[in-house]
C-alpha positions as CSV (number, residue, x, y, z in Angstrom):
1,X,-8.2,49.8,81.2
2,X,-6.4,51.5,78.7
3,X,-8.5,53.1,75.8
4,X,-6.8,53.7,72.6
5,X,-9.9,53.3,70.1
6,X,-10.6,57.3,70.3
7,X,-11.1,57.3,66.4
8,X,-14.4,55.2,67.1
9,X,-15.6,57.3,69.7
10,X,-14.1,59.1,72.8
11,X,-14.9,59.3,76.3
12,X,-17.4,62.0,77.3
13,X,-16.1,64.9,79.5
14,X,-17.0,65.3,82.9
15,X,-16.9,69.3,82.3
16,X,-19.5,68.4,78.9
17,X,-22.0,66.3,80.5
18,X,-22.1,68.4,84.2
19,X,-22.9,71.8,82.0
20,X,-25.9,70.1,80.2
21,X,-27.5,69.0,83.3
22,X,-29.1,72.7,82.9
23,X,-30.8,71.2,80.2
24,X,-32.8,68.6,82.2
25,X,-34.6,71.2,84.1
26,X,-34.9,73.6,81.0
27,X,-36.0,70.6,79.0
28,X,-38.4,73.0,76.9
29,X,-39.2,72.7,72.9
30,X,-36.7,75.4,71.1
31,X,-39.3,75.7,69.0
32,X,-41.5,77.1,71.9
33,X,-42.8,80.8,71.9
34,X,-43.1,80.8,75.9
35,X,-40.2,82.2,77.4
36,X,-38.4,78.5,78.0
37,X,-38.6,77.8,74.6
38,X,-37.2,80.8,73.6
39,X,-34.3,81.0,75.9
40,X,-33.4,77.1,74.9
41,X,-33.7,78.9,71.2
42,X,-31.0,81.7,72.1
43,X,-28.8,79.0,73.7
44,X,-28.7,77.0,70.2
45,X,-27.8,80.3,68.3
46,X,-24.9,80.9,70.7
47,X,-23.3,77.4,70.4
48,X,-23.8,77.3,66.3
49,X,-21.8,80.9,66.6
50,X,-19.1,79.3,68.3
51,X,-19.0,75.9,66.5
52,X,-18.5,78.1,63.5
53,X,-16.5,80.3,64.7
54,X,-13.9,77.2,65.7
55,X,-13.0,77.0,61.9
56,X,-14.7,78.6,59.6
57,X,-14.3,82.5,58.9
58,X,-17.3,84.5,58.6
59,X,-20.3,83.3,56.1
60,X,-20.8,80.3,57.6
61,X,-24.1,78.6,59.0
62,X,-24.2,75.2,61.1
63,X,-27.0,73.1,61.1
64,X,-26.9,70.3,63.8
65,X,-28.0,66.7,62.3
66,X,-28.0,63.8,64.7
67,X,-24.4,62.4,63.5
68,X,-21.6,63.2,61.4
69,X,-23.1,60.5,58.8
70,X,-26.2,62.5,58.2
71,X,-24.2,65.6,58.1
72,X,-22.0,63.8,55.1
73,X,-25.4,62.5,53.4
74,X,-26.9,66.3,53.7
75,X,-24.0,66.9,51.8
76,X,-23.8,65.0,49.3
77,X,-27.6,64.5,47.9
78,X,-28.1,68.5,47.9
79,X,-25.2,68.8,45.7
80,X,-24.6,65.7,43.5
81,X,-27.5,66.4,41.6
82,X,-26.4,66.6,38.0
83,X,-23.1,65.6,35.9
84,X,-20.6,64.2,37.9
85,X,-19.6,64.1,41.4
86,X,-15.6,63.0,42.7
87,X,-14.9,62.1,45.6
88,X,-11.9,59.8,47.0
89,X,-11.2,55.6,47.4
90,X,-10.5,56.9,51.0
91,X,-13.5,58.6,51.7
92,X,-15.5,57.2,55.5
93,X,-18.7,54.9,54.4
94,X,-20.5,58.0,55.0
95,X,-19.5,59.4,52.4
96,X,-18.7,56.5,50.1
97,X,-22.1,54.8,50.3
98,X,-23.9,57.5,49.0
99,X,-21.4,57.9,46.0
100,X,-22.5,54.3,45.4
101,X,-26.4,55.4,45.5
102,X,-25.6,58.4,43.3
103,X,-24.7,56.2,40.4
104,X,-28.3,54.5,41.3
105,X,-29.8,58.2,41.0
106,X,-28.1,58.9,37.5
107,X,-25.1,60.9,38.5
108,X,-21.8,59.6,37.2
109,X,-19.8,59.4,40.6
110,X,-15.9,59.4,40.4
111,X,-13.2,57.8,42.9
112,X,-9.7,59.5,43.0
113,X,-6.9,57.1,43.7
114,X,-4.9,57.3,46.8
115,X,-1.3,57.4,47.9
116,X,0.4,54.5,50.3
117,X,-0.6,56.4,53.1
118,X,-4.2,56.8,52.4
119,X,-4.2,60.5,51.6
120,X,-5.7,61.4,48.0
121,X,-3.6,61.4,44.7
122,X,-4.6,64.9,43.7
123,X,-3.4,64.8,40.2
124,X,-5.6,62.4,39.8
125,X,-8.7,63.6,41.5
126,X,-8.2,67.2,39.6
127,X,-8.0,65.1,36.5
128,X,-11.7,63.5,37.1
129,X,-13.2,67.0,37.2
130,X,-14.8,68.8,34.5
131,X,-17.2,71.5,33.4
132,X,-20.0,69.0,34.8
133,X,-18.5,68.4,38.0
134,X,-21.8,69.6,40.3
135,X,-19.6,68.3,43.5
136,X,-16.6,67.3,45.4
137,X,-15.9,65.4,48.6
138,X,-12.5,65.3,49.7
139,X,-12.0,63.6,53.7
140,X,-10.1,65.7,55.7
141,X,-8.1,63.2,57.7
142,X,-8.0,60.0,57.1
143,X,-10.3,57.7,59.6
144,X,-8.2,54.6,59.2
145,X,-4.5,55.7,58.9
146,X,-4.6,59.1,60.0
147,X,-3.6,60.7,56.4
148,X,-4.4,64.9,56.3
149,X,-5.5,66.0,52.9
150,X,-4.8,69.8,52.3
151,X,-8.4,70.5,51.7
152,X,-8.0,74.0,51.7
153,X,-5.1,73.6,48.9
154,X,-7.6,71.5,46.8
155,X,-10.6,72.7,47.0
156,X,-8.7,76.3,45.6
157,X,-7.6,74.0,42.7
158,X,-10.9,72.5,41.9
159,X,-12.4,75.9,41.9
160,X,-10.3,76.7,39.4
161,X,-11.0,74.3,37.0
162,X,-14.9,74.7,37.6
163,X,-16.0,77.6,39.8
164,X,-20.1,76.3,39.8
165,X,-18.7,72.9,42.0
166,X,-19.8,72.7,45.1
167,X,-16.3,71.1,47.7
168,X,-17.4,69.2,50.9
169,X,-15.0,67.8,53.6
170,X,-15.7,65.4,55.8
171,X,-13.9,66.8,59.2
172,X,-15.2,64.0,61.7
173,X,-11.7,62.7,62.4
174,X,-9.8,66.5,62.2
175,X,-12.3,69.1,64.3
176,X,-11.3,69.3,67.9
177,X,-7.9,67.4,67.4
178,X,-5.7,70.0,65.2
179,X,-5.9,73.4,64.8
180,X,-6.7,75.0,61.2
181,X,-9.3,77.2,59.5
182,X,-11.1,76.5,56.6
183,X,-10.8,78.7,53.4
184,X,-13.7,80.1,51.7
185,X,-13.4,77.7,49.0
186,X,-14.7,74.8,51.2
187,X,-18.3,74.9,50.9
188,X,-19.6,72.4,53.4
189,X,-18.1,70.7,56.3
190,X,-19.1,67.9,58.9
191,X,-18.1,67.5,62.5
192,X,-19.3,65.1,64.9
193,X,-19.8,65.3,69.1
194,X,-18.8,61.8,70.0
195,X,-15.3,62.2,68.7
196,X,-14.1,65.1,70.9
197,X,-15.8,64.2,74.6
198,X,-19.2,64.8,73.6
199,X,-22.3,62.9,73.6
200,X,-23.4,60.3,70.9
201,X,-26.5,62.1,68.7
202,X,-25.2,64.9,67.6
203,X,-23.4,66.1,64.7
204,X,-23.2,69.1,62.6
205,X,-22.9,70.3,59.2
206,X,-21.1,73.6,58.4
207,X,-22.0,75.4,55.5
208,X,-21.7,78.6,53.5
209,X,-24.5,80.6,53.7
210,X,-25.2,80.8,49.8
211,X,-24.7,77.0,49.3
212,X,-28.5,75.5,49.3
213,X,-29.5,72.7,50.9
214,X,-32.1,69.8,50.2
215,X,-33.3,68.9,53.6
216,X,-33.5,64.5,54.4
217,X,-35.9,65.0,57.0
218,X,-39.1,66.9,56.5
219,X,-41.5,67.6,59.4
220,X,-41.5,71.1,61.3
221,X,-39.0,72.9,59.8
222,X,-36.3,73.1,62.6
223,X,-32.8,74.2,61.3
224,X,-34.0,77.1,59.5
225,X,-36.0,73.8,57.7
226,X,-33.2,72.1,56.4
227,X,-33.6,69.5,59.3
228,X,-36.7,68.7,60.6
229,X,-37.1,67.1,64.2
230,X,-36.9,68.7,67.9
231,X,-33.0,69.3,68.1
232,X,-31.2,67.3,70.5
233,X,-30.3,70.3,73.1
234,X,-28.9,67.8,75.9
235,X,-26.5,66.2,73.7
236,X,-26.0,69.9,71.8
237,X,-24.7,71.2,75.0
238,X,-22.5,68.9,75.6
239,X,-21.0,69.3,72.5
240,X,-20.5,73.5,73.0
241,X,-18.5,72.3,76.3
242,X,-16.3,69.6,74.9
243,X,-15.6,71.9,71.9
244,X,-14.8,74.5,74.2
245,X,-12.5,72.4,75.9
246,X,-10.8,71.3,72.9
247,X,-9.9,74.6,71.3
248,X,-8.9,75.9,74.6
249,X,-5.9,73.9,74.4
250,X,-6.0,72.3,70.9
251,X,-2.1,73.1,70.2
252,X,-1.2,71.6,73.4
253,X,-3.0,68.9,72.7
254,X,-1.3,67.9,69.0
255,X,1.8,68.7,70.5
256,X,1.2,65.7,73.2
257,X,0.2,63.6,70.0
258,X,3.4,64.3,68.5
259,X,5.2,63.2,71.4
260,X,2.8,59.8,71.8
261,X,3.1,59.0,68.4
262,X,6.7,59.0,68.6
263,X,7.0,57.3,72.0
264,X,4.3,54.4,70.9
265,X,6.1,53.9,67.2
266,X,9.4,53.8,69.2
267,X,8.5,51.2,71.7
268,X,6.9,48.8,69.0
269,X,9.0,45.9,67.8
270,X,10.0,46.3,63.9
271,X,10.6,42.9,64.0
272,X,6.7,42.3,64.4
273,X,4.7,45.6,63.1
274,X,5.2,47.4,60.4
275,X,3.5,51.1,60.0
276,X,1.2,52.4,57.8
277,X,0.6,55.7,58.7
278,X,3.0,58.2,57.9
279,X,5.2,61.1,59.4
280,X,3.2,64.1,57.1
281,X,-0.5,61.5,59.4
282,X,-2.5,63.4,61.8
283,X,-0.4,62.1,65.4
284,X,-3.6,61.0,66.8
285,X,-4.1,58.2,64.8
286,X,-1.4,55.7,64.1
287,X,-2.1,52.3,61.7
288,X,0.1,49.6,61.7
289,X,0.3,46.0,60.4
290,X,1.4,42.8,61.7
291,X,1.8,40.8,58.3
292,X,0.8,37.2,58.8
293,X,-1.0,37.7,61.9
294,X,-4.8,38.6,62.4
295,X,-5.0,41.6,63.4
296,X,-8.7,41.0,65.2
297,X,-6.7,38.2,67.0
298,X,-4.1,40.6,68.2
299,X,-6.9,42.6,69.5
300,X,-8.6,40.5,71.8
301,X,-5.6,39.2,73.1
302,X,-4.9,42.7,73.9
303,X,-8.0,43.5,75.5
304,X,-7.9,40.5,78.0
305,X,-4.6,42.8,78.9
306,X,-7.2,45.5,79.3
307,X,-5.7,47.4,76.4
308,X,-8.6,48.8,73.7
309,X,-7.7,49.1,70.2
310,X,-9.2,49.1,67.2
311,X,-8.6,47.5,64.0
312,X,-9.9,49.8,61.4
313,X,-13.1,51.7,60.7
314,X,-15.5,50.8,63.2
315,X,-18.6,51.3,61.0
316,X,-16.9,48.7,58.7
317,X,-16.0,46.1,61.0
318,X,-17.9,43.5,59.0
319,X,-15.7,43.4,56.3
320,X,-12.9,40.9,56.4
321,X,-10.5,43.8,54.9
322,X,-10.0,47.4,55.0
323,X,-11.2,49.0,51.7
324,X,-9.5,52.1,52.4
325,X,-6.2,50.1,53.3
326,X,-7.2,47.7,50.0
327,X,-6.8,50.5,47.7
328,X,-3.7,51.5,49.1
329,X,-2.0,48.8,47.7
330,X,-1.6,46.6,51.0
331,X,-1.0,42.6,50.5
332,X,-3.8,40.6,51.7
333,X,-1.4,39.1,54.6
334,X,-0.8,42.6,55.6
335,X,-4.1,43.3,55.6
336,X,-5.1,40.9,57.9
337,X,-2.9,42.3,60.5
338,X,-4.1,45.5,60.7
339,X,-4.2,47.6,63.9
340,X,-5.5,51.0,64.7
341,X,-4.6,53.1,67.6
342,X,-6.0,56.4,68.1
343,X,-5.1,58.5,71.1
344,X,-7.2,61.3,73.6
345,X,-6.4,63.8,75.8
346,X,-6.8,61.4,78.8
347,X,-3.4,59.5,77.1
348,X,-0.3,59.1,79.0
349,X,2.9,58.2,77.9
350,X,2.8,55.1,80.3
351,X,-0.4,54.3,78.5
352,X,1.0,54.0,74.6
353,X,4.3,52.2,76.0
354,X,2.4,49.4,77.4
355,X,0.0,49.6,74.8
356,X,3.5,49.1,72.4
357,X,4.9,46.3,74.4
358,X,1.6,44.4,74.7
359,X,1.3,44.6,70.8
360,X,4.5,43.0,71.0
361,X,3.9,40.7,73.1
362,X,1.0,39.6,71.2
363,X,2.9,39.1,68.4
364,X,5.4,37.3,69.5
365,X,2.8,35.0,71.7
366,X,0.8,34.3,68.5
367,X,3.8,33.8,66.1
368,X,4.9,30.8,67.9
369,X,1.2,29.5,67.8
370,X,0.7,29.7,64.1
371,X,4.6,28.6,63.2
């Protein structure tokens, strides 16, 4: 089988899930004041010192939720209490969902347009903030077309306009895959385990240390009680390994998606697909259309080829069309021929280039069906 759906989740790492066996044995309560507890305690404190210290400079705390959705609601209701909040048409259902219920809780919530890529206009997401802006939500990378956002660029020009805003980033699709660091203007910033050959159940959210938080879960007080509930340590330790995989070789590893992008986008047939995601996109994920064609019947034909793609956002698979790609300004034929490829560090160049030709294939297969 070939795997190219990474941007839903990834395959977990040998190396990740062999270091938490540990865990199984010292299975005790972090919470604990017995020595087992406490040494499960110290482990927790060493891997939120490294997760932050992957991109964040000093200042920064990490709480660990149980996905990167939680991590993006955390967010959002401690912040967008008053005013108005902005975020982007682009944003990942976790984020945009709870725009949605702000409105329902009396804050004014405001969507920047985007560009044909997916990334944000940000003329017009400056122009939606004001000296009641209480918070800002700009994605990192695109989930859907792969489009980077210079968060670090905007979140110095919202500060500008109104110091007392609070910037979040939702990094789910960006940490572990491309190497940056985050200026001090962004305040908040989640991450997720699944996406870079950890464990489902874990996520995180990085914060500054002087940016309060209103916990969603209240119970015992874990996180330094911004997050009640017994932390996750099995599925914690797997994410400290994969992440210390990942950053081990994380230039290596974009340079590889570089090359894969190019090889895949070379191999497909122009004459079938068109692309959406551009050359400025994250390499690792690369949307394209077939116009006419259904892009869901693409990917099951594919998958009896044992090639796994996606065809958009996986948490909004029940929609007929892509919202993201919607607001974009993509046709409604195009739309319905959308496919998403998303690549790991298990890809191979032989992997994308049948991957390309079966795409082809399936086009040109299904083109003389519907003709």
């Amino acid at each position: 089988m070939i795997y190219l759906d990474n941007a839903a989740t990834s395959t977990p790492l040998k190396e990740s899930v062999e270091f938490a066996q540990k865990y199984i044995e010292n299975y005790y309560n972090p919470s604990a004041l017995y020595s087992g507890g406490i040494e499960v305690s110290s482990f927790l404190k060493e891997v939120r010192a490294y997760i932050v210290s992957t991109v964040c400079h000093d200042g920064y705390d990490c709480i660990f939720t149980s996905c990167g959705t939680e991590a993006d609601n955390t967010a959002v209701f401690s912040s967008a209490k008053r005013g108005n909040a902005v975020t982007t048409l682009g944003e990942h259902s976790a984020v945009f969902e709870p725009f949605k219920e702000l409105e329902r809780r009396g804050v004014e919530a405001r969507f920047a347009k985007l560009n044909k890529d997916g990334s944000v206009n940000t003329d017009d997401l400056l122009s939606k903030i004001d000296g009641n802006t209480s918070f800002v939500s700009v994605v990192h990378v695109n989930n859907e077309t792969g489009a980077v956002n210079d968060i670090n660029a905007i979140a110095e020009k919202v500060k500008k306009i109104n110091p007392k805003t609070v910037f979040h980033s939702d990094g789910v699709q960006a940490y572990g895959k491309m190497p940056y660091r985050l200026s001090s203007a962004v305040d908040m910033y989640s991450i997720s385990a699944h996406k870079i050959g950890a464990l489902k159940g874990v996520g995180a959210l990085l914060k500054k240390k002087n940016i309060s938080l209103h916990p969603l879960i209240f119970g015992g007080g874990q996180e330094g009680g911004l997050r009640s509930g017994t932390e996750n340590v099995f599925g914690i330790a797997t994410f400290y390994k994969a992440a210390q995989v990942r950053y081990s070789q994380i230039a290596a590893d974009r340079d590889r998606y570089i090359d894969l992008k190019d090889l895949f986008v070379s191999t497909l047939n122009d004459e079938y697909v068109k692309l959406i995601s551009s050359e400025n996109c994250a390499p690792h994920i690369v949307s394209i259309t077939a116009p006419k064609l259904r892009g869901e019947v693409l990917q099951h034909i594919l998958e009896k080829r044992g090639i796994i793609v996606g065809t958009g956002s996986a948490c909004a698979s029940l929609n007929k069309h892509s919202r993201v790609l919607k607001e974009c300004g993509y046709s409604a034929q195009e739309l319905d021929g959308v496919l998403r490829i998303s690549f790991s560090a298990f890809t191979r160049p032989e992997d994308v280039v049948e991957a390309a030709n079966g795409i082809n294939d399936a086009c040109r297969e299904l083109k003389k069906v519907i003709v």
